[in-house]
C-alpha positions in Angstrom: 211.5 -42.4 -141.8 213.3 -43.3 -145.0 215.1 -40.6 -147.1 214.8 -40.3 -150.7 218.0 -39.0 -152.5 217.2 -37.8 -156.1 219.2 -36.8 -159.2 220.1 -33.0 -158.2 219.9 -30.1 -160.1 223.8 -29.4 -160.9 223.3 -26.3 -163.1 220.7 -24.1 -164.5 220.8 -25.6 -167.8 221.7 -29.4 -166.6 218.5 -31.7 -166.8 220.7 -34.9 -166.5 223.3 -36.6 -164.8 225.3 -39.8 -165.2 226.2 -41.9 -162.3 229.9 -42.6 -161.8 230.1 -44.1 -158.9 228.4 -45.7 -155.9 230.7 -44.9 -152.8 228.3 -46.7 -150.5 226.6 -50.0 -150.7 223.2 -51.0 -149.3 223.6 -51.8 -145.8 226.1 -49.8 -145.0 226.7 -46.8 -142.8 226.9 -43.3 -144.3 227.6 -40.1 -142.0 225.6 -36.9 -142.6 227.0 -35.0 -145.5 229.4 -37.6 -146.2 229.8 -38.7 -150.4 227.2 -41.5 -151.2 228.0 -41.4 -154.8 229.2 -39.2 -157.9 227.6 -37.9 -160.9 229.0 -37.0 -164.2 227.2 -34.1 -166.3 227.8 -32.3 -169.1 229.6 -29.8 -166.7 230.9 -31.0 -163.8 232.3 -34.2 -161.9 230.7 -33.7 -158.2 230.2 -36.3 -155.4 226.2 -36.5 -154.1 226.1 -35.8 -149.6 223.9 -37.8 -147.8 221.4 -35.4 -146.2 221.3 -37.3 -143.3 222.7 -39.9 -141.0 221.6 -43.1 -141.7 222.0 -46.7 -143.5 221.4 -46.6 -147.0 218.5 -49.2 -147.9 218.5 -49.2 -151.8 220.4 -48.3 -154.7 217.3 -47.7 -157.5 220.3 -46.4 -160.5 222.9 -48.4 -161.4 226.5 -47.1 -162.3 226.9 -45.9 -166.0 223.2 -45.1 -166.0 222.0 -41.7 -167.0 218.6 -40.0 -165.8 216.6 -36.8 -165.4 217.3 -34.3 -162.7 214.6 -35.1 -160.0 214.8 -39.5 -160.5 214.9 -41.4 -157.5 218.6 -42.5 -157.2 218.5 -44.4 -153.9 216.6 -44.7 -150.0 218.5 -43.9 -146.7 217.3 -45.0 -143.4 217.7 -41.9 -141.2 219.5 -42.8 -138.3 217.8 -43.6 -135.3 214.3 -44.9 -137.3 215.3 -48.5 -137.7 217.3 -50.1 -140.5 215.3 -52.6 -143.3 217.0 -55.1 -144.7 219.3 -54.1 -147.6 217.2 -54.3 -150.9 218.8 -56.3 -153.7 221.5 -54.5 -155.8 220.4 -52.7 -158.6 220.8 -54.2 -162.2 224.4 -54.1 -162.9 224.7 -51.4 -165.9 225.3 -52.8 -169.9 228.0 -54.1 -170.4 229.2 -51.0 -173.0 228.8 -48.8 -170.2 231.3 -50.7 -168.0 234.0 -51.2 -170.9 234.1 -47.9 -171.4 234.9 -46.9 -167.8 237.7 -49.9 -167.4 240.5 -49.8 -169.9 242.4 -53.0 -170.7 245.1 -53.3 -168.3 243.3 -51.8 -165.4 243.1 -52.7 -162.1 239.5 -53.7 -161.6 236.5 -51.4 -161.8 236.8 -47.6 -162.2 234.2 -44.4 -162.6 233.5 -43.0 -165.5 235.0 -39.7 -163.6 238.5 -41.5 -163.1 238.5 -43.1 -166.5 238.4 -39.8 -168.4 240.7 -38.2 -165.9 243.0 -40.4 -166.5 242.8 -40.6 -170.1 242.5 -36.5 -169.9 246.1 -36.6 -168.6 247.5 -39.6 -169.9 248.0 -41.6 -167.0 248.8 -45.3 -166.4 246.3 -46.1 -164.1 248.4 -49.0 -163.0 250.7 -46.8 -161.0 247.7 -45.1 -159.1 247.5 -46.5 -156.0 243.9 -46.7 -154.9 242.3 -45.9 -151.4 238.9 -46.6 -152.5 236.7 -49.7 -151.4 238.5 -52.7 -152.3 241.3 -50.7 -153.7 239.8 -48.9 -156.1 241.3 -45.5 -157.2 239.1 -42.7 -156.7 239.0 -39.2 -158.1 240.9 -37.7 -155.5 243.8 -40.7 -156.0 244.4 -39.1 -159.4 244.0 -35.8 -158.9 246.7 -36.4 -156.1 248.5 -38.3 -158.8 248.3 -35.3 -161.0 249.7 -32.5 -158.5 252.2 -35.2 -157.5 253.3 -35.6 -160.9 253.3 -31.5 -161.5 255.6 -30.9 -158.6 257.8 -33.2 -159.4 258.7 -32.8 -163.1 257.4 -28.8 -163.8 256.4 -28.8 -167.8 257.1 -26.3 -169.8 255.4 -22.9 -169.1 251.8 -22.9 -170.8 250.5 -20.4 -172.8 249.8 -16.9 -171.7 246.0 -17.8 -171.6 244.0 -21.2 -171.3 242.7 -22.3 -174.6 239.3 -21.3 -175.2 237.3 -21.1 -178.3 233.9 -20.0 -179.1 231.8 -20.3 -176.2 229.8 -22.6 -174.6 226.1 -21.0 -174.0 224.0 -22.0 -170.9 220.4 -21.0 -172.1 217.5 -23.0 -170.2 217.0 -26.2 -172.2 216.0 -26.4 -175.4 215.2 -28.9 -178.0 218.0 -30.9 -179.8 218.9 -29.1 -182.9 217.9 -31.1 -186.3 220.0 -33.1 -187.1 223.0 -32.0 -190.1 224.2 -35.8 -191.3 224.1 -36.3 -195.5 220.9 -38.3 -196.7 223.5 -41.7 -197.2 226.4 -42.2 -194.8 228.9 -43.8 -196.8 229.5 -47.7 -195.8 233.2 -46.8 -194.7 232.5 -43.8 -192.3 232.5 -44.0 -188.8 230.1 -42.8 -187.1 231.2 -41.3 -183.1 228.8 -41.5 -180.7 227.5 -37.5 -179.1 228.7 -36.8 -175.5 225.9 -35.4 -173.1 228.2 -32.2 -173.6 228.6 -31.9 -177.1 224.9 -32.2 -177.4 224.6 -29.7 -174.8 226.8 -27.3 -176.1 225.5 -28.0 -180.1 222.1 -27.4 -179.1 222.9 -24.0 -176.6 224.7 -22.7 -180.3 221.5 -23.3 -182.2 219.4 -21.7 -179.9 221.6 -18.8 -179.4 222.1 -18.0 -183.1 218.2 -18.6 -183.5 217.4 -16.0 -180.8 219.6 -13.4 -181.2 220.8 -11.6 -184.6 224.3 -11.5 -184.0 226.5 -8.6 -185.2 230.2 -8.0 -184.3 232.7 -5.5 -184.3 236.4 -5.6 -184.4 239.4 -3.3 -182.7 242.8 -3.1 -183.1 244.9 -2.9 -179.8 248.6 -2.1 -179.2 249.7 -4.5 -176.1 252.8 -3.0 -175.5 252.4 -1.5 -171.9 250.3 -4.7 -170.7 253.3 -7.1 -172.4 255.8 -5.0 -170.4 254.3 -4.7 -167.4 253.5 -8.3 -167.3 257.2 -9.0 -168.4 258.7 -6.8 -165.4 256.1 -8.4 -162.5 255.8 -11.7 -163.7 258.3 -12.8 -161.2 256.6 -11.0 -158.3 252.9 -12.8 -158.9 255.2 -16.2 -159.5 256.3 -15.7 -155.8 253.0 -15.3 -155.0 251.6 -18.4 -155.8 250.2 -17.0 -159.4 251.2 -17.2 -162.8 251.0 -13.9 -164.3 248.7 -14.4 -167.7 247.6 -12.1 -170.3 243.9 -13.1 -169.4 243.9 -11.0 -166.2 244.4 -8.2 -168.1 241.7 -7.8 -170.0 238.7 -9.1 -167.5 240.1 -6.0 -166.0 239.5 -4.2 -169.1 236.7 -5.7 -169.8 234.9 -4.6 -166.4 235.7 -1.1 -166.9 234.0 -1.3 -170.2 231.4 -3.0 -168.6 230.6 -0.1 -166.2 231.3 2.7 -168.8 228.4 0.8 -171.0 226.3 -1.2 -168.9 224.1 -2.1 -171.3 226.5 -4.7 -172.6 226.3 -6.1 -169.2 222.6 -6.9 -169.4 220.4 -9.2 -171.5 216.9 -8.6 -173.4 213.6 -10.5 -172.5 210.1 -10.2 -173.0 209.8 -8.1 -169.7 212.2 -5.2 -170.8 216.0 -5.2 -171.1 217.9 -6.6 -168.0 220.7 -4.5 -166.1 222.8 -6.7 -164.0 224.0 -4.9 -160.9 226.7 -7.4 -160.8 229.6 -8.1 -163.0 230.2 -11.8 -163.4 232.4 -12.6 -166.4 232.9 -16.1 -167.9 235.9 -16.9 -168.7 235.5 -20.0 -171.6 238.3 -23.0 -171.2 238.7 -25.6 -174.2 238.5 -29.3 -172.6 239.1 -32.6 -175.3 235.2 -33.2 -174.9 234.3 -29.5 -175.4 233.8 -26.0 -173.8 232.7 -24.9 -170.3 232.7 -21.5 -168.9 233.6 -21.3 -165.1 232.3 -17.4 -163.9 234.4 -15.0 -162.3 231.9 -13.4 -160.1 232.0 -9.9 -159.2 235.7 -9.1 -161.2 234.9 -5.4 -160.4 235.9 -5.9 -156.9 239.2 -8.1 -157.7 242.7 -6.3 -158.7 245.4 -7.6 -161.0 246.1 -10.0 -158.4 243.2 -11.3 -157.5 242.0 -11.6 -160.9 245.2 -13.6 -161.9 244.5 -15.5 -159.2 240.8 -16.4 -159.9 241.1 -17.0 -163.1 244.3 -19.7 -162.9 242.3 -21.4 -159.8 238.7 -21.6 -162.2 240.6 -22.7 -165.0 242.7 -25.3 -163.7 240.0 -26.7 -162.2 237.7 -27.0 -165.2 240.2 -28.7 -166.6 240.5 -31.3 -164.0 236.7 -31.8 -163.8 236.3 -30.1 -159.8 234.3 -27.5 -160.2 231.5 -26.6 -158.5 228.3 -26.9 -160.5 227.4 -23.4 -159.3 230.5 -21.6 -160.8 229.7 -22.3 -164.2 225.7 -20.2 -163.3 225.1 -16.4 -163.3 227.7 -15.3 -165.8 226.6 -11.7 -167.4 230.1 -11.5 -169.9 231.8 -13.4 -171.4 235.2 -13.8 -172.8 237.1 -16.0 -175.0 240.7 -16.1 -176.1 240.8 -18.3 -179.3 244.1 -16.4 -180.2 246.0 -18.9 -177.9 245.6 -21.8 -181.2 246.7 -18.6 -183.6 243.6 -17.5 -184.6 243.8 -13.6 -185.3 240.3 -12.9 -184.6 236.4 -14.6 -184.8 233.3 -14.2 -184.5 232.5 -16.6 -181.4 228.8 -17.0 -180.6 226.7 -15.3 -177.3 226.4 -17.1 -174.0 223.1 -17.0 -174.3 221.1 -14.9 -172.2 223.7 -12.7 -172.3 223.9 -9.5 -174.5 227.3 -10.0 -175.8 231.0 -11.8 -176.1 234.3 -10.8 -176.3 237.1 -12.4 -178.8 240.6 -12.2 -178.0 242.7 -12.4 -181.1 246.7 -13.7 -180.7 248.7 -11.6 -180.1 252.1 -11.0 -182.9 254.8 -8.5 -183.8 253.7 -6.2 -186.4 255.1 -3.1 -188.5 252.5 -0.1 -187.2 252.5 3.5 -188.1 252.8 5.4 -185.0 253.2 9.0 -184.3 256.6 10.7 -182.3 256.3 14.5 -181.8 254.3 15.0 -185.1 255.8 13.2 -187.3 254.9 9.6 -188.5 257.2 6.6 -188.1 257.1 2.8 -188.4 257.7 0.8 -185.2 257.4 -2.9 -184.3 254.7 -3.2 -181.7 252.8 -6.8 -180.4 249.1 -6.1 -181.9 246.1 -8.4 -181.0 242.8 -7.9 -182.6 239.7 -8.1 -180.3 236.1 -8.8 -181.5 233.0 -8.0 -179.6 229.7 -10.0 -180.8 226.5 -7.8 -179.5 223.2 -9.2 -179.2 221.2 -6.7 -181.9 218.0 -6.3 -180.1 219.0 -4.7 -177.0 222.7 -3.2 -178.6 223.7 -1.5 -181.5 226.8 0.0 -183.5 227.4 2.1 -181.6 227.5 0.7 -178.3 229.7 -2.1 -179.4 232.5 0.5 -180.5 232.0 2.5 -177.3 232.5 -0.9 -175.5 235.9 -1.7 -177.1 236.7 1.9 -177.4 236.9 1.7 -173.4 238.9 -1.5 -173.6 241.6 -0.4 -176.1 242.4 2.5 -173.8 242.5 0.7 -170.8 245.2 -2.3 -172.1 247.0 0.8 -174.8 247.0 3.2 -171.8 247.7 0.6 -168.9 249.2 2.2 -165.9 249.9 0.0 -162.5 
């Protein structure tokens, strides 16, 4: 009995995919669970299985088409029910579509996925060598590419943090904001063309700020014991496998405040006011084509070393387009380090339904007034600022300060 494979649901607030790549063509053989094709979202890069054994029939989507979660994409013949004849090709996809995905220079045909890898890392694709049909290079020929490339000429170490900036929400779907542009576009502006994720994350703002009256606080915090600590083990997480961030330190942070006001883990709805059992905190990373928020899920059962760890691994793969589309779902906190580009502190938006955000500010040498045995000095301590934007209907004042009050004395009072 023929198989129908549809567009999949890749995330809770994804309602449409792009097709890269066809890995199989009609006619041909395909091994349960092995890739038929991959699709591009405003999330994630992911390869489609084939639920079944079988000869795929038809191809009903062409490459570089986009459509709604649910659309037919193609029809497998299950092994062992027959095989029909191969139906024609589907309609080779607009020209636009295919110039964008093959640079001049390249080597024939590539994915959407591997063209903006590429360009993402600013690779010649001329010395990838492909192992895809016909010699084609595939996702997993750059990424290879890419590691290669790492381990053989280390760059220079990164900053402490990845560099996120405010948020992307991930509310259900909504309708598309209205639109901003001037009455008359002048005759010599250009006019860009909006990605499926700028849209996504343009109208995810709107609707956030619409829903939720948004109020935020800001703390001081002294960073001297997490800056030592970090400066004396370092080396011991390198060795490891892990690269010893700031980041880790305040997820921790963040969790106890979490669980010393759990309000601020929940989220307001019709119903009554959510409380999440579960702490799973987002952790926002800045691609060139926008924001994406990869979930840490259940930080409060991870130590330094395994949040390190967690949060490198998320990171580095949302930058290299391979995460899973269910690690960007469930998130209850959220937090965002737009200090890493030198801002001192914002005001970033809620990750909507969630009841609040937290900003981390850069962090920079300052003269502070501290106190020695009674009597006031002036010292030279790093100082970061850290905001926390609250959802107003289900938190107040109050709870916002007790929330940060929790983190400045966890990262001021830090104690392995």
């Amino acid at each position: 009995m023929p198989t129908e494979i549809k567009m999949p649901q890749l995330g809770e607030s994804v309602t449409e995919g792009t097709i890269g790549r066809w890995l199989k063509r009609p006619g041909e053989h395909v091994e349960k669970y092995e890739p038929l094709l991959e699709v591009t979202t405003d999330k994630v890069d992911t390869e489609v299985p084939a639920p079944e054994a079988g000869v795929l029939r038809s191809i009903a989507v062409p490459e570089g088409q986009t459509v709604k979660v649910g659309t037919l994409l193609a029809v497998l013949d299950s092994e062992g029910n027959g095989v029909a004849a191969p139906a024609p090709a589907a309609t080779p996809a607009p020209a636009a579509a295919h110039d964008a995905a093959t640079a001049p220079g390249a080597q024939g045909f590539v994915s959407p996925v591997v063209a903006r890898l590429a360009a993402e890392h600013n690779l010649d694709r001329a010395r990838v060598a492909g192992t895809g049909q016909g010699g084609r290079i595939t996702k997993q020929d750059v990424l290879k590419y890419i590691e290669a490339r790492a381990t053989a000429a280390p760059a220079a170490p990164a900053p402490a943090v990845p560099p996120p900036a405010p948020v992307q929400a991930t509310p259900a779907p909504a309708a598309a904001p209205a639109a901003s542009a001037p009455a008359t576009i002048p005759d010599d502006a250009e006019i860009i063309p909006v990605s499926s994720m700028r849209r996504s994350i343009a109208e995810h703002m709107v609707v956030s700020r619409r829903t939720a009256p948004h109020v935020t606080t800001v703390f001081e915090l002294d960073v001297s014991r997490i800056a030592a600590h970090r400066e004396r083990r370092k080396a011991d997480f390198a060795r490891q496998g892990v690269k010893l961030t700031f980041t880790p330190y305040f997820v921790q942070a963040a969790v106890a405040a979490l669980q010393a006001v759990p309000m601020v883990n929940g989220s307001y709805s019709e119903q009554g006011i959510v409380l999440n059992r579960r702490i799973n905190v987002g952790v926002a990373v800045a691609l060139d084509e926008g924001l994406i928020v990869p979930v840490l899920r259940d930080a409060d059962e991870k130590n330094l070393l395994g949040l390190a760890r967690a949060v490198n691994d998320l990171a580095e793969r949302a930058r290299t387009r391979r995460l899973k589309p269910d690690e960007t779902r469930d998130g209850t906190f959220t937090i965002t380090n737009h200090g890493v580009s030198g801002s001192l502190f914002a005001t970033p938006i809620i990750n909507q339904p969630q009841a609040a955000i937290m900003g981390i500010g850069a962090i920079q040498k300052r003269a502070v007034v501290i106190s020695q045995g009674g009597v006031d000095a002036i010292a030279i301590r790093p100082m970061c600022y850290v905001s926390l934007t609250i959802d107003h209907r289900l938190l107040d004042g109050a709870s916002a300060d007790a929330f940060l009050q929790v983190v400045k004395t966890a990262i001021e009072g830090f104690e392995e």
